[in-house]
C-alpha positions as CSV (number, residue, x, y, z in Angstrom):
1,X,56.1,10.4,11.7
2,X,53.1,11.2,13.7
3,X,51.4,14.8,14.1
4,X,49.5,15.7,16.8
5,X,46.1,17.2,16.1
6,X,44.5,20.0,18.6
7,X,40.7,18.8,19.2
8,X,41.3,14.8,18.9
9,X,39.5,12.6,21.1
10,X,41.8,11.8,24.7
11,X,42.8,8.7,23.1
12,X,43.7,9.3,19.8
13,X,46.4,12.0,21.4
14,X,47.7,9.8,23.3
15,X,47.9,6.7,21.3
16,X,49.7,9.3,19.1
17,X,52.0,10.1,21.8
18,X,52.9,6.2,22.1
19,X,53.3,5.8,18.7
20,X,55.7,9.1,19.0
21,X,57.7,7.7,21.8
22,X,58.6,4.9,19.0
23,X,60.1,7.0,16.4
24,X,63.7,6.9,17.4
25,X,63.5,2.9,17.3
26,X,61.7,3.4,14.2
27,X,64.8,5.7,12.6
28,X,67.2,3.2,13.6
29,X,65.4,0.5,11.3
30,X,67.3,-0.2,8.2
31,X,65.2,0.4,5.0
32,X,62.5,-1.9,4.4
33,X,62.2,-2.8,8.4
34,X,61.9,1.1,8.4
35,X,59.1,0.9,5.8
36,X,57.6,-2.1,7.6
37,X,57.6,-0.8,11.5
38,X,56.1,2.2,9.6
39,X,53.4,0.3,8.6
40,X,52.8,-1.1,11.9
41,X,52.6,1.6,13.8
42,X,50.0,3.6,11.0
43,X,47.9,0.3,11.3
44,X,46.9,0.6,15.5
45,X,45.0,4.2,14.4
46,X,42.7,1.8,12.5
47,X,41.7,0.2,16.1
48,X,41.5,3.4,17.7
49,X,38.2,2.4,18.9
50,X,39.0,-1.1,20.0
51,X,41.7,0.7,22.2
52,X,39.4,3.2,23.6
53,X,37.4,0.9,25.4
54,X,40.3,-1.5,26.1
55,X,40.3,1.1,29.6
56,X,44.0,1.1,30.0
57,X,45.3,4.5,30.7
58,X,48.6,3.3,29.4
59,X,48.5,2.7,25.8
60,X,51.3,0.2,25.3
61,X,49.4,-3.5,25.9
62,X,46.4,-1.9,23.7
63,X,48.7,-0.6,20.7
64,X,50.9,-4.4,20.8
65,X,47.2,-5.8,20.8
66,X,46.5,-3.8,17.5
67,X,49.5,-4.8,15.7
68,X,49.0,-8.5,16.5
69,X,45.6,-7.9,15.9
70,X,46.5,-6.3,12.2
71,X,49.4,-9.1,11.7
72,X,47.2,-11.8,12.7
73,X,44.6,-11.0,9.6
74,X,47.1,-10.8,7.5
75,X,48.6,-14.4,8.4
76,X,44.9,-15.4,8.1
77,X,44.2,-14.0,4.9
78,X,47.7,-15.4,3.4
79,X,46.7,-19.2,4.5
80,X,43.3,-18.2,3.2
81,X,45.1,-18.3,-0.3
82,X,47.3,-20.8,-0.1
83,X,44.6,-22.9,0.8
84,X,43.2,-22.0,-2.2
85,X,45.9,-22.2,-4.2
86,X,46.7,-25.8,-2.8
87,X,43.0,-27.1,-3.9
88,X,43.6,-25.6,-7.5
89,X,46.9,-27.5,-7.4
90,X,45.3,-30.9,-6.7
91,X,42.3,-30.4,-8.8
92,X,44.7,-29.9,-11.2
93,X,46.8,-33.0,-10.6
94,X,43.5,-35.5,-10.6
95,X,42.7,-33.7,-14.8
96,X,46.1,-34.5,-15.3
97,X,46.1,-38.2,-13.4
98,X,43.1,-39.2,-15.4
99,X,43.6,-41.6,-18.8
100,X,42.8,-39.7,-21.8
């Protein structure tokens, strides 16, 4: 799960710490919501920053606020390209439509 490094910044250790405090939720996942909660929890260090100066000496409302963060770009990138994917689809259905 997650290590604790000597000489990281305040707020790395203890967003560590949070995402420590998970791990026995974590365990009792079944396989791929295992893999999946994994993944989650690896993603708030990429917002380390943002959570830094969120202020809050409590680390839960920041870490949520990374994952829906994380989730939400992924949402956004998926409609993204089915967006895309829809406009091929009827570009292809008016070649199709037309005499000839």
């Amino acid at each position: 799960m997650v290590r604790i490094i000597d000489g990281e910044r305040p707020t790395v250790r203890l967003l560590r710490q949070e995402l420590e405090s998970w791990k026995g939720f974590i365990e009792a996942l079944r396989g791929d919501d295992r893999a999946v909660a994994q993944e989650m929890m690896d993603a708030c260090l990429k917002y380390v920053e943002a959570i830094e100066q969120s202020g809050k000496d409590y680390l839960t409302e920041p870490f949520f606020l990374s994952i829906l963060l994380d989730q939400h770009k992924k949402i956004r990138a998926v409609e993204k390209e089915v967006g895309r994917v829809l406009e091929e689809v009827e570009t292809w259905k008016r070649t199709k439509a037309r005499p000839g």
